[in-house]
C-alpha positions in Angstrom: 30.8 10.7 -18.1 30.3 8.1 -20.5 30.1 10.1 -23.8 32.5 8.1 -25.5 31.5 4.1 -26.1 34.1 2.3 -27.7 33.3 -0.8 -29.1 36.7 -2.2 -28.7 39.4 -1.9 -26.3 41.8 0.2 -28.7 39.1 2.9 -29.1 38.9 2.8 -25.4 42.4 3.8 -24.6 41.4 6.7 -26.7 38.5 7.6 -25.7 36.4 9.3 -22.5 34.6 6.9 -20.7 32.9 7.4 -17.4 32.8 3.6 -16.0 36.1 2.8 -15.3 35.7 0.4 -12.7 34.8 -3.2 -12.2 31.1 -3.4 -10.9 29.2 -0.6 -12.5 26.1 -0.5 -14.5 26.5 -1.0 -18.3 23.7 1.2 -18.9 25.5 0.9 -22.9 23.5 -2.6 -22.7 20.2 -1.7 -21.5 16.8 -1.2 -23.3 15.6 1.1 -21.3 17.3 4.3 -20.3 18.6 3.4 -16.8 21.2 5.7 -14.5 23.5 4.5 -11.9 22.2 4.6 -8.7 22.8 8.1 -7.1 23.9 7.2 -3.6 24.9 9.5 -1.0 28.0 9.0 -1.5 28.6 9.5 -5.2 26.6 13.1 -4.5 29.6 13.9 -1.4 32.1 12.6 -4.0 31.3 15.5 -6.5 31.0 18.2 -3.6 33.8 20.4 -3.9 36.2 20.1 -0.9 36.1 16.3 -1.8 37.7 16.9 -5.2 39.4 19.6 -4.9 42.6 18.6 -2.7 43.1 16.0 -5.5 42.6 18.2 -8.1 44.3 21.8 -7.2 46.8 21.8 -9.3 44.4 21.6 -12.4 41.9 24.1 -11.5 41.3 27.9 -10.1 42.4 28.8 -7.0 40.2 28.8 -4.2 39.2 28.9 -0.5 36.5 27.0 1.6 35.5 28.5 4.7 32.8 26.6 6.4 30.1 28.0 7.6 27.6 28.6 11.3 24.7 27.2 11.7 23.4 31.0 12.3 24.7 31.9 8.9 23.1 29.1 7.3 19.8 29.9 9.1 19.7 33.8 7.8 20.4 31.9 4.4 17.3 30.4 5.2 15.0 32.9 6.6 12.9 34.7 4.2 13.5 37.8 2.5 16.1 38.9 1.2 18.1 41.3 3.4 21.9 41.8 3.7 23.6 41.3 7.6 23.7 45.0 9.1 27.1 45.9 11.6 26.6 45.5 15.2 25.4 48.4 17.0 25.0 50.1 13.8 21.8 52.0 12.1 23.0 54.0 8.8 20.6 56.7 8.0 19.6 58.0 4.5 19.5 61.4 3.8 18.1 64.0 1.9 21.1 65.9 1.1 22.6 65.6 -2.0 26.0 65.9 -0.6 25.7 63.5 1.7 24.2 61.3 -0.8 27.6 61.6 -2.9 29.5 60.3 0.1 27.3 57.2 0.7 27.8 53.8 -1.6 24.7 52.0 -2.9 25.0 49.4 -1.1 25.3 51.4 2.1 22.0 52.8 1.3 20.2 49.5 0.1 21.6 48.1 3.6 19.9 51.4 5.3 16.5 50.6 3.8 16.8 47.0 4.3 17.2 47.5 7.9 14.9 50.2 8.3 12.3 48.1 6.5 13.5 44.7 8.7 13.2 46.9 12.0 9.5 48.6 11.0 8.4 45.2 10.2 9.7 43.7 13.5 7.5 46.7 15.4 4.7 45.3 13.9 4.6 42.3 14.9 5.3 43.0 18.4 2.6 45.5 18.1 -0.1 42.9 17.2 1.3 40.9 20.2 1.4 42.6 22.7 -0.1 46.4 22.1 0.1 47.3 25.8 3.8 47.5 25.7 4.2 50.6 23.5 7.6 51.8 25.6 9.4 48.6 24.5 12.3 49.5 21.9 11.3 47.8 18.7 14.3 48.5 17.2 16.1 44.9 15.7 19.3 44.9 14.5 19.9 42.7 11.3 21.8 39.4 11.7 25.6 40.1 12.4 28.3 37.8 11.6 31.8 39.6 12.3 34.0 36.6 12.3 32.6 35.3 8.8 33.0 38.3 7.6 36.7 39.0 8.6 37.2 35.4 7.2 35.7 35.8 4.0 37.6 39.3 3.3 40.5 38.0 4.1 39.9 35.4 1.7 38.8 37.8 -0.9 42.3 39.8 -0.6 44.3 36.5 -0.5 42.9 35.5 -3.9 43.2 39.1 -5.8 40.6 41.2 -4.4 37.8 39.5 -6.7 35.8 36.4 -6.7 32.8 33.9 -7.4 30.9 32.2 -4.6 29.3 28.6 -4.5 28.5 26.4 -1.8 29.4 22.5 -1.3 27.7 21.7 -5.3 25.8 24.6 -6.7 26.9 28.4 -7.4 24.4 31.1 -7.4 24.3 31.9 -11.2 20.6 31.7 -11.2 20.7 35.1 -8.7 23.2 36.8 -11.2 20.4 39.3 -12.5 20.6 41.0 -9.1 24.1 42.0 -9.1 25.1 44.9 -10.2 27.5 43.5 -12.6 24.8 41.1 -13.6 27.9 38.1 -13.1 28.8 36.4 -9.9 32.1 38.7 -9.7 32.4 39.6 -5.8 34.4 42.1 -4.3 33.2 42.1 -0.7 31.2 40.3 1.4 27.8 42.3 0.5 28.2 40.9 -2.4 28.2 37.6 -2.0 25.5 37.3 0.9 23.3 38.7 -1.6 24.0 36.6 -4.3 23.5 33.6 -1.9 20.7 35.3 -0.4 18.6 35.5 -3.7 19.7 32.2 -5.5 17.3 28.8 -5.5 19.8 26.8 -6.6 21.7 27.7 -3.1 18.3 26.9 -1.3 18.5 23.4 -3.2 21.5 23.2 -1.8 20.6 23.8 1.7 17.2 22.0 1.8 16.9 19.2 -1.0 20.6 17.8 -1.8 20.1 14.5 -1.1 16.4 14.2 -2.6 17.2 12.0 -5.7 19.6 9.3 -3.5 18.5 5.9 -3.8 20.3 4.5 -0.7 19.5 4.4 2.8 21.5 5.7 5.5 20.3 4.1 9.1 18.1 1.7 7.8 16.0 4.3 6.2 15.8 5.5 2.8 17.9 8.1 1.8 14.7 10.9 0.5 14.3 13.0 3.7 16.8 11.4 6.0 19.5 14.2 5.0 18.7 17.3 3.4 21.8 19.2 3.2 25.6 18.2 3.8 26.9 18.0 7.6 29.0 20.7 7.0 27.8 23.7 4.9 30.9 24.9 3.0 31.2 28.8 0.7 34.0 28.1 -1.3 35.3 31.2 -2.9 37.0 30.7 -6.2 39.6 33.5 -8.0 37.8 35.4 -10.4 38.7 35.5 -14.4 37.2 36.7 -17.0 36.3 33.4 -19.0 34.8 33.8 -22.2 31.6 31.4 -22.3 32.4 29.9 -25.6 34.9 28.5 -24.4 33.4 26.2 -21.7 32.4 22.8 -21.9 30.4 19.6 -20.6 33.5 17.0 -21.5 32.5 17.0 -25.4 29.2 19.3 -24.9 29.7 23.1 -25.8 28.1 24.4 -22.3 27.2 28.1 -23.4 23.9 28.0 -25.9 25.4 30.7 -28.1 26.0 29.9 -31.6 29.9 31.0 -32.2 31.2 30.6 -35.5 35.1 30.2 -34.7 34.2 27.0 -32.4 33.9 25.0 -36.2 37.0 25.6 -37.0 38.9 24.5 -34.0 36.6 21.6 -33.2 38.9 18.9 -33.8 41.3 20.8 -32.0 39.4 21.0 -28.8 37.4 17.8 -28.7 41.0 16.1 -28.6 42.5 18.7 -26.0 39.5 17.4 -23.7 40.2 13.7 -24.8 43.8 13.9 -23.4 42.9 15.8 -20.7 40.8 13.4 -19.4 43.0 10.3 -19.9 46.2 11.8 -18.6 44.7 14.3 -15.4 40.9 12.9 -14.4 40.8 9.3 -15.7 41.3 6.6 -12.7 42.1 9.4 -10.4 37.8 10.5 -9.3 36.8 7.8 -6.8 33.5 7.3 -8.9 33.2 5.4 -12.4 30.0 7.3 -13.5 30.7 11.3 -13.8 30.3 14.2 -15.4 33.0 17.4 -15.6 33.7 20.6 -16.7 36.3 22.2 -18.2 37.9 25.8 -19.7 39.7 26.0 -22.4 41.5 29.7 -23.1 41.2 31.8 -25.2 44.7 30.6 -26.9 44.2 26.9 -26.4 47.4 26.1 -24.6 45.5 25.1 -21.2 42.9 23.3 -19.9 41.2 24.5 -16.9 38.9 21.6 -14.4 35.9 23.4 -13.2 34.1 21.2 -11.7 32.3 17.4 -11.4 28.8 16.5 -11.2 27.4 12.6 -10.8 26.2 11.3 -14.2 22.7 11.2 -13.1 19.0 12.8 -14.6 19.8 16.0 -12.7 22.5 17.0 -14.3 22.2 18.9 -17.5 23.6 16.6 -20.6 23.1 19.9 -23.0 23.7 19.2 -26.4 23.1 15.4 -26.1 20.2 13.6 -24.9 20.5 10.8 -22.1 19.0 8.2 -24.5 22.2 8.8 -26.8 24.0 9.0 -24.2 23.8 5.8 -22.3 22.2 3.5 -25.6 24.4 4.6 -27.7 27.2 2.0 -28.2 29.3 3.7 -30.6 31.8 6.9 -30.4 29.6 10.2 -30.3 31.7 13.1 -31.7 32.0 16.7 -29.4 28.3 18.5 -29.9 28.4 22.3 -31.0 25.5 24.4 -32.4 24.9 24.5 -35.6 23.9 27.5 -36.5 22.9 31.0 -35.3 19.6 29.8 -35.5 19.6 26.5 -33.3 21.1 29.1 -30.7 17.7 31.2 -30.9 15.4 28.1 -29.9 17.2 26.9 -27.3 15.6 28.5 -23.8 16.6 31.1 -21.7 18.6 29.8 -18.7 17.3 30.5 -15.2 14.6 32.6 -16.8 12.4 30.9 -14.2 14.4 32.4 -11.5 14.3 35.9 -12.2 11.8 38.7 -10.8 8.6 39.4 -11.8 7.6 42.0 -14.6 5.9 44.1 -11.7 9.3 45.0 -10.5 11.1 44.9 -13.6 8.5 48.1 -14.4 8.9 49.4 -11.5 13.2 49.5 -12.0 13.1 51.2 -14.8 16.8 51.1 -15.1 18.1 52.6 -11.9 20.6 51.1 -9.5 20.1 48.6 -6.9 19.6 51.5 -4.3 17.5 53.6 -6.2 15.3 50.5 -7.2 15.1 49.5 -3.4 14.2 53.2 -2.1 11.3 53.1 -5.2 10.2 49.6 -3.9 10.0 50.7 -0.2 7.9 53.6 -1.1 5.8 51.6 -3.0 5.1 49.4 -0.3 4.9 52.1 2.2 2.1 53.6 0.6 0.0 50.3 -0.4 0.4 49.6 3.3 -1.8 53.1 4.2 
């Protein structure tokens, strides 16, 4: 990403510079704020099994498992329901012992598949109401071999993880764990992370929307919506502290932390060397964006990921008309204060659930809240 513009070929050595290569757009030069093209390709470039291969050594550990075309369509359906095991219909009961011995996620399952088969029976009902014999009874969607896969994977890399597809991770949907992170130790977990996140929809429907190329002679906007393979990509899970994670030179959390003034010299050259020694000459684009951790002691630098250095991607602290006008260095961008923290907004506020439900929660556990919420609808349907 071209946050560093040095005017002179010294500075340059020094500095982080996004265009690297002969050919693209000196958007340094322009009047008008103009981005380089997004093709296809330089979208695919920043998708993760693309970089990653190149990359392993400087990152966290992780797995991609590709996924069916039946998995991706329950990503798709609507609703948000968690796949039930073949053959299997758990039960809730009214005994408290019992109760004790089942998990909440075994009883949100229960009442998700209660509620998916009741609303099947419907439906067949208004179709065809002389058939009242036939079982209505629909199993939720089943996906063994995924699912061995993906716990497998989940033990392999320490028995916790985060999930993401091809580009996006689900951290708008991170309200609805339990945790309220995107730590996962099974696969419940993650489907229902996936299951409730837009940006994993985006993903899966609109990828390609803001390419300006064409692929077969027609232009790239509706031609391919989502990646020809559909990847989750399971990453090891740590503990990293948000202040400590950055845009290259942009602090990414917007927290105000007082330590980060003291060490920003520190850091802002840490990511400067990082990027000339590890990531300069070595991503297959010239225009880019990346992330990085730093720890907590400052003796490594962690990639997290890349995005294409286009209107799309979140420039934080900076504004793209400083960012691509501005001919001289721009120095890393921290908050200023406990107050500029306060007015900046809420992230994925947008995404979360509406204040009807958050009432009718009223702090109980994701079971508790679902047996509440079926209920509720049970008795509005009456």
């Amino acid at each position: 990403m071209s946050i560093y513009k040095p005017e002179d070929d010294e500075s340059q050595a020094q500095g982080i510079s996004g265009q690297e290569a002969t050919g693209c757009v000196d958007t340094a030069t322009t009047t008008t704020l103009v981005f380089p093209p997004l093709t296809h390709q330089r979208l695919e470039n920043c998708s993760f099994s693309a970089w990653y291969p190149h990359f392993r050594s400087l990152t966290i550990k992780s797995k991609i498992i590709p996924l069916p075309e039946e998995f991706i369509s329950y990503l798709n359906a609507d609703g948000v329901f968690i796949p039930g095991q073949s053959g299997v219909t758990m039960a809730l009961s009214d005994s408290e012992d019992e109760d004790d011995q089942v998990s909440d996620m075994d009883r949100l399952k229960a009442l998700q598949e209660k509620t998916f088969s009741q609303a099947k029976g419907s439906v067949d009902d208004s179709s065809d109401e002389d058939d009242e014999d036939e079982d209505q009874e629909a199993p939720l969607p089943y996906f063994p071999a995924l699912e061995q896969e993906i716990e497998n994977a989940i033990e392999g890399l320490g028995g916790e993880v985060f999930p993401k597809l091809n580009w996006s991770s689900p951290r708008d949907a991170s309200w609805i764990a339990t945790t309220n992170t995107l730590k996962c130790h099974n696969v419940a977990d993650i489907f229902l992370l996936l299951k409730s996140s837009d940006f994993v929809a985006h993903d899966l429907a609109h990828a390609y929307e803001d390419c300006s190329d064409e692929i077969d002679g027609q232009s790239g906007a509706g031609v391919r919506q989502r990646p020809e393979t559909v990847e989750l990509v399971l990453r090891k899970w740590f503990d990293l502290a948000p202040s400590m994670e950055f845009r290259c030179i942009s602090q990414r959390d917007m927290t105000y932390y007082e330590f980060l003034k003291g060490v920003k010299d520190e850091l802002e050259q840490m990511i400067v060397d990082f990027y000339n020694e590890k990531i300069k000459g070595k991503f297959p684009d010239c225009d880019y964006t990346f992330d990085v951790y730093i720890t907590r002691n400052r003796e490594r630098i962690y990639l997290i990921d890349f995005n294409p250095l286009a209107q799309k991607t979140d420039s934080l602290l900076f504004e793209w008309e400083e960012l691509l006008l501005t001919q001289e260095r721009i120095p890393m961008r921290l908050l200023a204060s406990e107050a500029a923290g306060q007015h900046m907004h809420q992230p994925f506020a947008f995404n979360r659930y509406p204040s009807d439900v958050t009432d009718l929660s009223n702090g109980q556990t994701v079971a508790e809240f679902a047996e509440a919420f079926y209920k509720k609808v049970q008795t509005a349907a009456k």
